[in-house]
C-alpha atoms as one frame of an Amber mdcrd trajectory, in Angstrom:
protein
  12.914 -99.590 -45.446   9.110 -99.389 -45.819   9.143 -96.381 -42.952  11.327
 -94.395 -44.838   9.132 -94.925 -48.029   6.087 -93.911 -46.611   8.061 -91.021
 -44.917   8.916 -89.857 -48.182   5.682 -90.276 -50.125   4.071 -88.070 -46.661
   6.385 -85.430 -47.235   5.723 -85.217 -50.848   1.640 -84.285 -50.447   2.317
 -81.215 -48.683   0.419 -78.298 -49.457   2.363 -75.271 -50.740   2.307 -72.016
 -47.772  -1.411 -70.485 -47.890  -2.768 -73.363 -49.700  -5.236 -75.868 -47.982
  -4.352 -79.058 -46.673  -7.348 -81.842 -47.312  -7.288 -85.444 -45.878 -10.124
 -87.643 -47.295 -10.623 -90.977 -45.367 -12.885 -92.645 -47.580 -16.179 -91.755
 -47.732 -17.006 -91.140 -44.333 -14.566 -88.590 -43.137 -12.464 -85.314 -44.370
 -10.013 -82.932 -42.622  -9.787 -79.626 -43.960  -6.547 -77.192 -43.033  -6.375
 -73.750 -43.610 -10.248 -72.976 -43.221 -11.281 -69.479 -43.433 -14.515 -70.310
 -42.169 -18.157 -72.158 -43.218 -20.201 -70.522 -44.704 -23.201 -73.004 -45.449
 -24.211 -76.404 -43.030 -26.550 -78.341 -43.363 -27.047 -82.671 -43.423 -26.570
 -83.018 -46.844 -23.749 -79.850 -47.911 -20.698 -78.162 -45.616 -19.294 -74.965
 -48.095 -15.943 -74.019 -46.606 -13.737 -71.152 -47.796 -10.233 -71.768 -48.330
  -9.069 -68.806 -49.757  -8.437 -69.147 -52.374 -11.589 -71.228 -53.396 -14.436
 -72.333 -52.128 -15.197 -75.714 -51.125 -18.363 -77.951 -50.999 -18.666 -81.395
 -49.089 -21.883 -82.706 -50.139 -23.538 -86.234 -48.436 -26.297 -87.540 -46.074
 -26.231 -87.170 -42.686 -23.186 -84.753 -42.754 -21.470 -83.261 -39.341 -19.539
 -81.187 -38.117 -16.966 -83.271 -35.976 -14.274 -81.029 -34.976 -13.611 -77.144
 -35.522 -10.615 -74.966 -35.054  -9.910 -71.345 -35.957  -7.865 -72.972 -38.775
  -9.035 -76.713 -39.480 -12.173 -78.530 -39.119 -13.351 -82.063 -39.630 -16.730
 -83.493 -41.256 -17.832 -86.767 -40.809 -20.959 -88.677 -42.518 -21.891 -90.249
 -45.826 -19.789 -88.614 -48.037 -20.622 -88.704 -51.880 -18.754 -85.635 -53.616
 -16.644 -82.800 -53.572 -16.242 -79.495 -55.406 -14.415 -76.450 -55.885 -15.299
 -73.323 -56.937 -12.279 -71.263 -58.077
């Protein structure tokens, strides 16, 4: 029973087509979907466009973990996040 409700809550998150997808694991890690690109990294800010917005991961010791043409993954002390429509 508890599958099928956590099953259902998954499905219910998903991004609408051409929107991002964004994953935050607490404060150390976030997965990003439907990147266009970075345009600023550094340690303590990653600025991603989404297209439609633009996106800014700020922290301390910030990295890049994992990139794709499509998705990437940052990793560090995480301590905001903003958009920028």
């Amino acid at each position: 029973m508890k599958e099928k409700q956590k099953e259902k809550r998954r499905g219910s998150v998903l991004p609408a087509a051409g929107e991002p997808y964004i994953e935050v694991s607490g404060n150390r890690e976030i997965l990003i979907e439907g990147s266009k690109g970075v345009l600023e990294y550094t340690a303590e800010a990653v600025r991603v466009n989404t297209d439609p917005m633009l996106m800014t991961v700020g922290g301390r010791g910030l990295n890049l973990k994992c990139i794709s043409d499509s998705a990437l993954i940052i990793n560090g002390f995480i301590t905001g996040i903003s958009f920028e429509v």
